[in-house]
Every structure is written in C-alpha cells, then in structure tokens.
Backbone bond lengths (Angstrom), bond angles and torsions (degrees), N, CA, C in turn:
res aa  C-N    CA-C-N  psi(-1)  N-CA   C-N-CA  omega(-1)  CA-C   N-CA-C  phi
1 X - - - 1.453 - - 1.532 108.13 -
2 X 1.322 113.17 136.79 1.373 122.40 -167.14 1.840 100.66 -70.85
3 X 0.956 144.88 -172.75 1.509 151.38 -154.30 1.828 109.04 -120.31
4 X 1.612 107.63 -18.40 1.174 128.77 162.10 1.504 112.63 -93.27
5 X 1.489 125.83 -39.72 1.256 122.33 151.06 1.784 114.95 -43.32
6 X 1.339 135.98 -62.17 1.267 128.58 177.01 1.668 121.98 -57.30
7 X 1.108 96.55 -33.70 1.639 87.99 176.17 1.353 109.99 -83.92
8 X 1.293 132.04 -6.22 1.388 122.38 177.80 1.503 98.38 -80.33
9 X 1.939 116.06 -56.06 1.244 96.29 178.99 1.555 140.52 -54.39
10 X 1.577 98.47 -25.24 1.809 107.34 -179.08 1.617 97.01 -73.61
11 X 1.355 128.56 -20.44 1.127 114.08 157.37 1.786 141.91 -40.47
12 X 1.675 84.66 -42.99 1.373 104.24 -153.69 1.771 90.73 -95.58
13 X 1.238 128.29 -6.16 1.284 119.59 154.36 0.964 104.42 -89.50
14 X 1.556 145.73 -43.93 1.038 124.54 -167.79 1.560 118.77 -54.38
15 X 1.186 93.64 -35.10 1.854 96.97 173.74 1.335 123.04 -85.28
16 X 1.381 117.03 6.72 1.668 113.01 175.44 1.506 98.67 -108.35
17 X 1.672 113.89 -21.69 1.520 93.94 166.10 1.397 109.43 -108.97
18 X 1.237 116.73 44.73 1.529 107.89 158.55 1.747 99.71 -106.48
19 X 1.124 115.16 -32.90 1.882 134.57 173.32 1.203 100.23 -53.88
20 X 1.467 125.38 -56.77 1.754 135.02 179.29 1.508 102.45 -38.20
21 X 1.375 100.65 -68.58 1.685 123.16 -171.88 1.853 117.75 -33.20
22 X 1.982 79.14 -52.21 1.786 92.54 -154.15 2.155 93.26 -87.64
23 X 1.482 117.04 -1.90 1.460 116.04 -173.98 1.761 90.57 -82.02
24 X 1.475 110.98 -35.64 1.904 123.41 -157.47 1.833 98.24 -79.67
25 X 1.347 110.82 -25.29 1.852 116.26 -160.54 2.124 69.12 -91.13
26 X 1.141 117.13 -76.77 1.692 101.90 -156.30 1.508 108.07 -43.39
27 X 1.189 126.83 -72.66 1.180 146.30 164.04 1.874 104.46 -15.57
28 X 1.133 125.87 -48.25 1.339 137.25 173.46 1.913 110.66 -69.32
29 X 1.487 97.83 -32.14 1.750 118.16 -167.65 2.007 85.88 -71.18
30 X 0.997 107.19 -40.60 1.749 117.52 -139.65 1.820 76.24 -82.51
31 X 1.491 116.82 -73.81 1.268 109.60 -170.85 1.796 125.11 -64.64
32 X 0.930 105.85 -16.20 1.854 104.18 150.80 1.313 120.03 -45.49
33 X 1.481 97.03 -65.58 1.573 98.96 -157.14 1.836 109.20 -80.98
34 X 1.683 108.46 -14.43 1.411 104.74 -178.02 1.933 116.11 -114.82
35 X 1.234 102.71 -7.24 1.581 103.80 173.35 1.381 113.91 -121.93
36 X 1.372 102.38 -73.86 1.424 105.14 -168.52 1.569 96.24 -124.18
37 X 1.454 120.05 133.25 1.651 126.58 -10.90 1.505 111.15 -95.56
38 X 1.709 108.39 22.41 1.773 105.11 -173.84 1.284 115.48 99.91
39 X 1.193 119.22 167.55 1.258 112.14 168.35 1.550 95.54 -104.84
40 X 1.508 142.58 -23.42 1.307 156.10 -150.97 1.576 103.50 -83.35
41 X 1.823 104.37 -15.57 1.282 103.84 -171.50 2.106 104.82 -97.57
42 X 1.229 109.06 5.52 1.117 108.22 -179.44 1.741 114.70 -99.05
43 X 1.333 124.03 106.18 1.150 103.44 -178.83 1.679 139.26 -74.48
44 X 1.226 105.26 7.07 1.449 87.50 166.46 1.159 109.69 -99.39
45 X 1.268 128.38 35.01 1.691 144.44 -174.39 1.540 107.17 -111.83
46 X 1.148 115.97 97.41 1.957 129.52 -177.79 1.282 104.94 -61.27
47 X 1.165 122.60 -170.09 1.412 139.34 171.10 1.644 123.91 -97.47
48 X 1.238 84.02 -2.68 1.433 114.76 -178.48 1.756 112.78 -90.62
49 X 1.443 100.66 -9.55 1.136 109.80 162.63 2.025 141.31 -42.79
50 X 1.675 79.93 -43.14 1.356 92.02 -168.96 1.274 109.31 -72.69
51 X 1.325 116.55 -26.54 1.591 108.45 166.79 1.506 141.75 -78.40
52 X 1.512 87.99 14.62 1.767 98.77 157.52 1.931 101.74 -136.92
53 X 1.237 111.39 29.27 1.462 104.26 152.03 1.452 116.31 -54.63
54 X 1.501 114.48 -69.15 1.241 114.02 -173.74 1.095 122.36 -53.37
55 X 1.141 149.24 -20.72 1.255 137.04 -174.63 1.437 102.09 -108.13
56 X 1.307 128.59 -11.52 1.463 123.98 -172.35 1.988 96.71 -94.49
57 X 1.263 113.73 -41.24 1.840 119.24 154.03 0.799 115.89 -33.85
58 X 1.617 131.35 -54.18 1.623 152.37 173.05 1.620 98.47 -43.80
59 X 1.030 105.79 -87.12 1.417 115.44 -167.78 1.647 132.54 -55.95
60 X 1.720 104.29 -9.97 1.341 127.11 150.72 1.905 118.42 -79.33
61 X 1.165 101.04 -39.94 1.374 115.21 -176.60 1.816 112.19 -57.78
62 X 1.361 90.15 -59.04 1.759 119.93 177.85 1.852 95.50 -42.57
63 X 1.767 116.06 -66.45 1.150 107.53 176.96 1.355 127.49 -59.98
64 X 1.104 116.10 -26.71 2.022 120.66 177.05 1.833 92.80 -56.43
65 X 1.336 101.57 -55.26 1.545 95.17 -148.62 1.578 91.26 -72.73
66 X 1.188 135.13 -29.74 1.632 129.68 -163.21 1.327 115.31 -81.38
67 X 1.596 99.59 -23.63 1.534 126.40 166.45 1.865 119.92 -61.28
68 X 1.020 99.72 -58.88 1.466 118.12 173.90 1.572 116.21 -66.42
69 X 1.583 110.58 -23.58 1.926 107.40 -177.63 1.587 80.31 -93.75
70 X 1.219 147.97 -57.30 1.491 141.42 179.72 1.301 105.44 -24.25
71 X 1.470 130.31 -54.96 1.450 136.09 -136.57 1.611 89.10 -96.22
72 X 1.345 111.30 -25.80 1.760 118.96 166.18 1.153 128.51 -75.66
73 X 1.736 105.08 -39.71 1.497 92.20 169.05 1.837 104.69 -162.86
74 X 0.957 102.57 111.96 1.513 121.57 -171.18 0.978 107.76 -139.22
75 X 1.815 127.94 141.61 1.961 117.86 -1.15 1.550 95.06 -95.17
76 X 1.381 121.45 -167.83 0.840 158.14 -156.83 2.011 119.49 90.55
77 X 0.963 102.85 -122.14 1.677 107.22 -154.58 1.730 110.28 -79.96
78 X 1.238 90.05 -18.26 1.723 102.57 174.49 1.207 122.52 -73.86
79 X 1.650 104.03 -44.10 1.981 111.21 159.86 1.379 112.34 -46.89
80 X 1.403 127.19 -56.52 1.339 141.97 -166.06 1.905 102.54 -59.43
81 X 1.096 114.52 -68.83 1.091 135.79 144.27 1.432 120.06 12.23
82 X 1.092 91.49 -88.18 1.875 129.08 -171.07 1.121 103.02 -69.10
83 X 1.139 138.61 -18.93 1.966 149.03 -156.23 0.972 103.30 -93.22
84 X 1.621 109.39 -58.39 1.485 142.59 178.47 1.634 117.38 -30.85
85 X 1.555 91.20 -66.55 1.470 127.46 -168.52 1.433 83.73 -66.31
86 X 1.358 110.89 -66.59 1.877 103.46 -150.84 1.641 101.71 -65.73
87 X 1.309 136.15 -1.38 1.466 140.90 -131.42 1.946 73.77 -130.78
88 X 0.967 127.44 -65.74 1.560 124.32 -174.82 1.683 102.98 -71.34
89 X 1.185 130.17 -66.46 1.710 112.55 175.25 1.450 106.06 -43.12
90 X 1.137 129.75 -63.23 1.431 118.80 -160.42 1.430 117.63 -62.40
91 X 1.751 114.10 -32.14 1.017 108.38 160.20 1.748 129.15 -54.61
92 X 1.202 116.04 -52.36 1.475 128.72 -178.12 1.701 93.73 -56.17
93 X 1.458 143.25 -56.02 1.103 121.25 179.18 1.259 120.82 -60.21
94 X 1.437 130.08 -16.81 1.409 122.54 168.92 0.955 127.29 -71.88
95 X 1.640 98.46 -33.76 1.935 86.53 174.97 1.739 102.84 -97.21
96 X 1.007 130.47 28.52 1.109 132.35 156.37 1.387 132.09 -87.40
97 X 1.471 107.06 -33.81 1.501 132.76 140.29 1.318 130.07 -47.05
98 X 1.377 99.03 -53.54 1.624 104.90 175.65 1.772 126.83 -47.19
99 X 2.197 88.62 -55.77 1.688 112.31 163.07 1.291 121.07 -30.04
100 X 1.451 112.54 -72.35 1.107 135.42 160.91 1.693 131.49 -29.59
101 X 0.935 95.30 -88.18 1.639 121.75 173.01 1.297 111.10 63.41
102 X 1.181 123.77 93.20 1.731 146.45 -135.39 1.889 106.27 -119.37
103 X 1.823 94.80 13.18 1.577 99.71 -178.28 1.474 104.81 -104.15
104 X 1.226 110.26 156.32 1.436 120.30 157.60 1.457 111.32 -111.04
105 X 1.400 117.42 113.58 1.293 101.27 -159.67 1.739 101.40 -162.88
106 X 1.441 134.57 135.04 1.571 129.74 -178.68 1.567 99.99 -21.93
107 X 1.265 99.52 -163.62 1.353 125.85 165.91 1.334 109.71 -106.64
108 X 1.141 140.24 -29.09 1.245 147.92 142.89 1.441 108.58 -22.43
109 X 1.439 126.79 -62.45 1.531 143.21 -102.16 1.708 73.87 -109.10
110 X 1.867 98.36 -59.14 1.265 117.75 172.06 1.441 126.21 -12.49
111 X 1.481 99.62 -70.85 1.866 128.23 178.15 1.483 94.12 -48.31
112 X 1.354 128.18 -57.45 1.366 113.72 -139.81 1.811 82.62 -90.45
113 X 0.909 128.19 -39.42 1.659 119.16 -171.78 1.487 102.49 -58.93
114 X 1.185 138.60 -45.48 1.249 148.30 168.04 1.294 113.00 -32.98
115 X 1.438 110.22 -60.29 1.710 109.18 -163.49 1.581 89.67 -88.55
116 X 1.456 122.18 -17.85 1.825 92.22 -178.51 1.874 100.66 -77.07
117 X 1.023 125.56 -39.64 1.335 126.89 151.82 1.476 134.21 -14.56
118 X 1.662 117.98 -57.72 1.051 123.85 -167.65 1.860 89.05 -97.97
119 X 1.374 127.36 -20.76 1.516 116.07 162.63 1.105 113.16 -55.03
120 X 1.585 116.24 -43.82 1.667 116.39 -178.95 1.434 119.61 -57.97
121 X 1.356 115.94 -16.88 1.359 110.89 -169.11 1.434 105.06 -103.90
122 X 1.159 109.76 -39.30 1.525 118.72 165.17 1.283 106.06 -34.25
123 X 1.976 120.52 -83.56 0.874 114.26 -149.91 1.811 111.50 -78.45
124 X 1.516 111.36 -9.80 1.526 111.00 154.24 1.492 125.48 -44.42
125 X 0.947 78.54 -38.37 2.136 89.11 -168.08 1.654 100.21 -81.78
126 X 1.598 122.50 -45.46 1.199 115.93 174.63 1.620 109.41 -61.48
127 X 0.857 118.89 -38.58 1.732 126.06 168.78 1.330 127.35 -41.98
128 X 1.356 115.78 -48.05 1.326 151.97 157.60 2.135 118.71 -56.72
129 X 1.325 106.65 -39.69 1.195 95.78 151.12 1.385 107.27 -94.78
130 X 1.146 157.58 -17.52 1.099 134.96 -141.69 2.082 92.30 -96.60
131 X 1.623 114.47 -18.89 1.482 135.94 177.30 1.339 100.87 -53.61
132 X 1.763 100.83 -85.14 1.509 131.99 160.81 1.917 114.80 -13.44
133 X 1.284 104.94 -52.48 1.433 115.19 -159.48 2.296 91.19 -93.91
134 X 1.004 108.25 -24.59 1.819 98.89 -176.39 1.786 93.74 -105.25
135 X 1.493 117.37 7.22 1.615 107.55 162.68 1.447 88.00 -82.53
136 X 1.256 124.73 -59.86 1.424 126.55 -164.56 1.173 107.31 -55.88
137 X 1.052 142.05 -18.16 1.476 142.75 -161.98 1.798 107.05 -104.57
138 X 1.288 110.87 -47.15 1.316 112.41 166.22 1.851 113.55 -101.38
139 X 0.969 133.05 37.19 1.276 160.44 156.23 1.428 93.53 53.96
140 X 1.584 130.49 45.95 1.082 113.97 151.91 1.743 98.50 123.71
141 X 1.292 118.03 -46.73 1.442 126.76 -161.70 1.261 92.77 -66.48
142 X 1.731 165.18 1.65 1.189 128.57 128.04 1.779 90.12 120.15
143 X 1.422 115.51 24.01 1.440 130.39 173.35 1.579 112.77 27.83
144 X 1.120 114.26 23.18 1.384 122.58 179.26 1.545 121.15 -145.11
C-alpha cells in the first residue's frame, strides 16, 4: 500500500471512531437525563426543565441518527448534510435553553452559564456560514 493509501485509510478509522464515540456520548446524554439518575436528580436542574427536554432529546437524537448514517457511509454529501442538521438542532436547543434557563445556580454560576451559551450560538452560526459558504464554494456537492 502506497503511504497515501495508509493515511487515507487511518483516516477513515479515524472518522468511524470519532462517529462510534459521538453515537455512545448522545446515547449516554439521552439516558442521564431520562433513566438513570434523571435529570430531576440533579439539583441545579429546575422544574423548568421539562420545557426544554424536547428539543434538547432532539438535538441528541438528530446526532445518534447522523452519527450512525456517517458510520454507513462517509464522506461525501451525508457529512455536509449531517453538520448542517446537527449545527441547526443544536443550535435551536441552545437558545432554547438560554430562553428558558432551567438552572438554579449563583449569580456568578449564572454569568458563566450564559457566556458558554451565547459561545454556543455564536460559534453555531459561524459554523453555519462557514457550511453555507463551502456549499457555495464547491457548488453544492457536499466538499467531500
């Protein structure tokens, strides 16, 4: 095998176990907050919680499944795809979180949950053009 042949393949694991990883962290996200030990069991977690379950489920869910068609068939249009998708749910649960704000927590505690929050949305949205702007750039075919 040529030396460009090996790095493509250590590539191509590297990206089915980074997909492995990120299907086991949602999948791990989902059973925290709904079996064991709850989300009800965390106290800086309000009651106010439940009204960003759904969309914060969503946005774990979205990655299992985008995770699992990756691990089937990657790169091309499905990476592009899948980025997209996981890059707009995850965004909408953040600022759904944000709205909300489902912590009990100082004012201190407050500040710092806030700005990791408003980073998330930031760097969602920069993510989101940066998608937007390499469809335009490779005219759509999904830069992969």
């Amino acid at each position: 095998m040529t030396p460009a042949g090996r790095v493509a393949v250590a590539q191509v694991r590297t990206n089915r176990t980074g997909y492995v990883v990120a299907v086991l962290v949602n999948a791990a996200g989902l059973v925290v907050l709904h079996v064991w030990p709850g989300w009800q069991e965390f106290p800086v977690l309000t009651a106010d919680t439940r009204s960003v379950l759904g969309v914060v489920d969503a946005a774990l869910v979205v990655g299992i499944v985008v995770n699992v068609v990756l691990l089937l068939r990657s790169p091309g249009w499905p990476t592009a795809a899948g980025s997209l998708l996981t890059t707009l749910v995850g965004l909408v649960a953040t600022v759904r979180v944000w709205q909300v704000f489902p912590f009990d927590v100082s004012d201190t505690w407050e500040t710092v949950l806030r700005v990791v929050l408003v980073v998330g949305v930031v760097g969602a949205c920069l993510g989101l053009l940066a998608l937007l702007r390499m469809r335009q750039v490779t005219g759509g075919r999904g830069g992969g």
